[in-house]
C-alpha positions as semicolon CSV with decimal commas, in nm:
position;residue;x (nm);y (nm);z (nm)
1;X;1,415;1,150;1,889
2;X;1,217;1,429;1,715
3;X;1,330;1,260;1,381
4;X;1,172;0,933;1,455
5;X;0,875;1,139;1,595
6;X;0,798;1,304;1,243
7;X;0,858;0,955;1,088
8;X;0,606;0,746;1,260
9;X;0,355;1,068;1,258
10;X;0,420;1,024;0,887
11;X;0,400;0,679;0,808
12;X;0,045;0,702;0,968
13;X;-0,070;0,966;0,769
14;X;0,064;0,775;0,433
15;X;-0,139;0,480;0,581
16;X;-0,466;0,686;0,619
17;X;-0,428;0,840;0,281
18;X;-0,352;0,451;0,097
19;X;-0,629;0,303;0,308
20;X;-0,882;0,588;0,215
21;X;-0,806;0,646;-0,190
22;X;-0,527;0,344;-0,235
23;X;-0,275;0,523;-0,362
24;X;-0,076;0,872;-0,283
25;X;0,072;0,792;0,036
26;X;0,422;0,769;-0,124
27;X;0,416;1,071;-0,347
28;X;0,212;1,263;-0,057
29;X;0,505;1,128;0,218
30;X;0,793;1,154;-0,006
31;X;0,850;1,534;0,014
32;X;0,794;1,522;0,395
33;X;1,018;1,228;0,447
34;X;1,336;1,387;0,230
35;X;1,338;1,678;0,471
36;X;1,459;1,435;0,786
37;X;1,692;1,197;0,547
38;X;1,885;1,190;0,252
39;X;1,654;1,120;-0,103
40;X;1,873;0,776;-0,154
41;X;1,746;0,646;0,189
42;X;1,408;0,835;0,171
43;X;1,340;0,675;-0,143
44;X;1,395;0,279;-0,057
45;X;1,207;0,345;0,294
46;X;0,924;0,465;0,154
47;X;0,959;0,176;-0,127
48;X;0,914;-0,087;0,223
49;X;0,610;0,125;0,362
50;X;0,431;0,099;-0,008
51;X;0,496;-0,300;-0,008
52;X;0,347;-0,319;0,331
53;X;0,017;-0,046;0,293
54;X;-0,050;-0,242;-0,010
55;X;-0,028;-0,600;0,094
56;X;-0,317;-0,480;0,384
57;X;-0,549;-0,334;0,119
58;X;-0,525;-0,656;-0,101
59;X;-0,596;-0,853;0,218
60;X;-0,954;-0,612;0,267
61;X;-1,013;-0,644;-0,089
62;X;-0,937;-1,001;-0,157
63;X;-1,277;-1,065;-0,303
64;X;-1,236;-0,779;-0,635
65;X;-0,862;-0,968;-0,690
66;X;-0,815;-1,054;-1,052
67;X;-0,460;-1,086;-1,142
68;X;-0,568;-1,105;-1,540
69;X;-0,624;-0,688;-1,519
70;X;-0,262;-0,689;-1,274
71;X;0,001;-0,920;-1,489
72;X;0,002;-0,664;-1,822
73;X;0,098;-0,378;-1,586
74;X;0,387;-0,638;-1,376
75;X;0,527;-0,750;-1,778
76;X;0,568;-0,375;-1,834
77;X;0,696;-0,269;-1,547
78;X;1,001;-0,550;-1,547
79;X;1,244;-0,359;-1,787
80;X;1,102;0,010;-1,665
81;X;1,223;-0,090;-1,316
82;X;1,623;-0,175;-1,416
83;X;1,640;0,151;-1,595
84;X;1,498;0,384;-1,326
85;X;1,692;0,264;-1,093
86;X;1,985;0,352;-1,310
87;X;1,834;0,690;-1,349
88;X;1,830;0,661;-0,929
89;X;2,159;0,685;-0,928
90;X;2,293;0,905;-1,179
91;X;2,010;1,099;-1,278
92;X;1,834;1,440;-1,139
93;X;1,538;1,379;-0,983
94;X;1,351;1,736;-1,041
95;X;1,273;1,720;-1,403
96;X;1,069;1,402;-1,367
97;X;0,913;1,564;-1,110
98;X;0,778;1,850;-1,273
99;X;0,657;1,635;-1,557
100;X;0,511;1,415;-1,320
101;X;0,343;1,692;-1,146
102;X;0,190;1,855;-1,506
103;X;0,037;1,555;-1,619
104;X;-0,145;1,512;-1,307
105;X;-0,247;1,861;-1,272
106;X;-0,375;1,833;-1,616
107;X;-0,545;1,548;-1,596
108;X;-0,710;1,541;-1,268
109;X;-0,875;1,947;-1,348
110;X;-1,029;1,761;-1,692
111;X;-1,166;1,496;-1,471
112;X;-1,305;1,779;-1,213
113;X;-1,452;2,012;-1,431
114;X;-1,508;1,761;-1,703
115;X;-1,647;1,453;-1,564
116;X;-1,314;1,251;-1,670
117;X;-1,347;0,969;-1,952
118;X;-1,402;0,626;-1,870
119;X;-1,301;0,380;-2,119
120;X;-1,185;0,065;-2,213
121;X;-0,842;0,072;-2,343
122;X;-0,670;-0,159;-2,627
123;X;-0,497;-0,467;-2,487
124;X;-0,088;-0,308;-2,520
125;X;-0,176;-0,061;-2,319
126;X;-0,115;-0,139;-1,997
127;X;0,222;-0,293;-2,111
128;X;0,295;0,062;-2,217
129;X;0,171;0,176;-1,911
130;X;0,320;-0,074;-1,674
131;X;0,681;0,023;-1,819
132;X;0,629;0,391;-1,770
133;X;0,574;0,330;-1,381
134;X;0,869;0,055;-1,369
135;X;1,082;0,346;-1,483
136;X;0,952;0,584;-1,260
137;X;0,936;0,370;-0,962
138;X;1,291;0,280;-0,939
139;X;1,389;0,643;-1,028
140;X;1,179;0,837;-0,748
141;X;0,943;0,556;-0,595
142;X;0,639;0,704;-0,768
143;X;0,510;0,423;-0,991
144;X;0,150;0,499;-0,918
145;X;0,100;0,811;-1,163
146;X;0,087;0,599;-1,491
147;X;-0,157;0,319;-1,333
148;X;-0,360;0,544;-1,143
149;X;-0,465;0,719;-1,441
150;X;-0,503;0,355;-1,625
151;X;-0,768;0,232;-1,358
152;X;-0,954;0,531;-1,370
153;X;-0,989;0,530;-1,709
154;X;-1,173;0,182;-1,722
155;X;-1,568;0,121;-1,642
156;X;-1,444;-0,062;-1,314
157;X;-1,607;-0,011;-0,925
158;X;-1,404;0,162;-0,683
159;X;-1,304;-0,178;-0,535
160;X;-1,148;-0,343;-0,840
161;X;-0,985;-0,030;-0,914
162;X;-0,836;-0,015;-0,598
163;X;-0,713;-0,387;-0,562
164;X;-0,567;-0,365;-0,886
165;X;-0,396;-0,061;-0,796
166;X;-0,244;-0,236;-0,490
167;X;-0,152;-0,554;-0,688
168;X;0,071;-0,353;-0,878
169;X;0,196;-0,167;-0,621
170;X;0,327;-0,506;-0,420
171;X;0,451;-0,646;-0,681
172;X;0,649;-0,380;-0,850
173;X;0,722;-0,262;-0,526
174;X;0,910;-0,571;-0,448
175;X;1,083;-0,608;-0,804
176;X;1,189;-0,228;-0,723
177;X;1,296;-0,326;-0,365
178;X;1,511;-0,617;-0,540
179;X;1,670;-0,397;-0,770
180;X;1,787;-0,141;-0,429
181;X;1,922;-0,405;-0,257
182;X;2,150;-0,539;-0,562
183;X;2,272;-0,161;-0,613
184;X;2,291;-0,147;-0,218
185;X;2,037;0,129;-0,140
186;X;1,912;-0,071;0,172
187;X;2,117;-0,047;0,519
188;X;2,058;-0,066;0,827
189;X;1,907;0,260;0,872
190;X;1,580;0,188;0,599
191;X;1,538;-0,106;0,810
192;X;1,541;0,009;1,121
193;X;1,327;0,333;0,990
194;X;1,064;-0,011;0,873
195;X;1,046;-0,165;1,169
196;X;0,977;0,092;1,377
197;X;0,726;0,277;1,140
198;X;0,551;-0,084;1,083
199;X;0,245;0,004;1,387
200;X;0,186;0,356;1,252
201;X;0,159;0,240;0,889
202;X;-0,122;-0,022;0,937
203;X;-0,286;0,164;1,165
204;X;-0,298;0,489;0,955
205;X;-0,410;0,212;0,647
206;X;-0,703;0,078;0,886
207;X;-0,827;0,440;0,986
208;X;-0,804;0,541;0,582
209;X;-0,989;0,222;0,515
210;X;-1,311;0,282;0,755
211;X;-1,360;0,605;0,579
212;X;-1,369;0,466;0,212
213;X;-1,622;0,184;0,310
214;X;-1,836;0,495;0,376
215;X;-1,755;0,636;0,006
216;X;-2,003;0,568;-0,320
217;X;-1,876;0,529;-0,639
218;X;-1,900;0,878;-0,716
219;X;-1,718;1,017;-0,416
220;X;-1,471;0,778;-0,473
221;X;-1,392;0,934;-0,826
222;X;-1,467;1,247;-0,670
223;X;-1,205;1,253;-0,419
224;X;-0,961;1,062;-0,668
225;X;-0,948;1,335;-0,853
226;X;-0,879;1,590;-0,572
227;X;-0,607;1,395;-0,469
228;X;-0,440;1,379;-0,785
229;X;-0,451;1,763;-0,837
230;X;-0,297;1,796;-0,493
231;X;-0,015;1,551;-0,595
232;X;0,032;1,706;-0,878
233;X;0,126;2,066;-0,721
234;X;0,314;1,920;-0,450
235;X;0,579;1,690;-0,729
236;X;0,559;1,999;-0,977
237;X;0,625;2,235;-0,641
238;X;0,932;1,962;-0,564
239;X;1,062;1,974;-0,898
240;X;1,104;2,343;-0,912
């Protein structure tokens, strides 16, 4: 009973954190979840709570939807997503962690102490960039990294980055959710774990959303930042 306890508790807080920055919830839950099951059921559970955080926040945000800044990423992310999950499977999990975790730490202190760089990238980019988190996502269900940074990178508002964000995330999310099911990562047990975290998730995501209505744009970049860094330790701390 205690286990369930600690799950729902922390399906709400992923929900709070998605709803308030759109993004984080699974790399912030991820660590918390593995110490209650094993990383191979951990991983596709969390996959389900991303799909379902995500498909709430595009919902809110239905207005800043434009799937022309979304399909690049999706095209990219196709052939990434085959080849982490292989990784999944037969790879160790802590290297990419620790690389994951450095580039964030890196990249969110610039941003902090540096004002970040907001630009509009070439057109292959996000192909690139979309193919980076395929791999990642079906290798330790942390796609967001590479498309967070994208995002925040362009001259968008806080909204359009965010919808985009979660655009990806269903999508991919899904494709990734596909590609566990064919290699028989989902039992019983992930969706059970689903069901009964499915309350605690969208309310955490509703509670996380009434905050960031309350957020300018700078905040918002503000406190992206600050949660980056503090993903950032906690992967490169998980890696090591």
């Amino acid at each position: 009973m205690e286990v369930y306890i600690a799950i729902c508790a922390i399906a709400f807080v992923a929900g709070f954190i998605q709803g308030l920055t759109g993004f984080g919830s699974v790399l912030l839950s991820l660590p918390l979840i593995a110490l209650f099951l094993d990383f191979k059921t951990a991983v596709p559970f969390m996959t389900v709570c991303g799909i379902v955080l995500s498909l709430i926040l595009i919902i809110q945000l239905r207005s800043a939807w434009e799937w022309k800044k979304i399909y690049p990423l999706l095209i990219g992310a196709i052939p990434g997503i085959p080849i982490g999950t292989y990784m999944l499977k037969t790879l160790e999990a802590e290297p990419m962690y620790i690389f994951l975790g450095s580039v964030l730490i890196a990249y969110s202190l610039f941003g902090i102490f540096f004002k970040g760089i907001v630009k509009e990238l070439k057109k292959g980019w996000p192909y690139l960039i979309g193919f980076l988190a395929g791999c990642l996502g079906g290798s330790v269900a942390a796609s967001g990294p590479p498309v967070i940074i994208y995002t925040f990178l362009q001259p968008w508002d806080k909204d359009k980055i965010k919808v985009t964000l979660q655009g990806f995330f269903v999508i991919s999310g899904l494709l990734t959710l596909s590609y566990f099911i064919y290699h028989e990562l989902v039992g019983m047990q992930v969706l059970t774990l689903s069901g009964l975290a499915l309350p605690f998730i969208t309310a955490g995501t509703l509670a996380g959303s009434f905050f960031y209505g309350k957020l300018n744009e700078a905040s918002y970049r503000k406190l992206m930042y600050y949660t980056l860094a503090v993903l950032g330790v906690m992967m490169f701390a998980q890696g090591i």
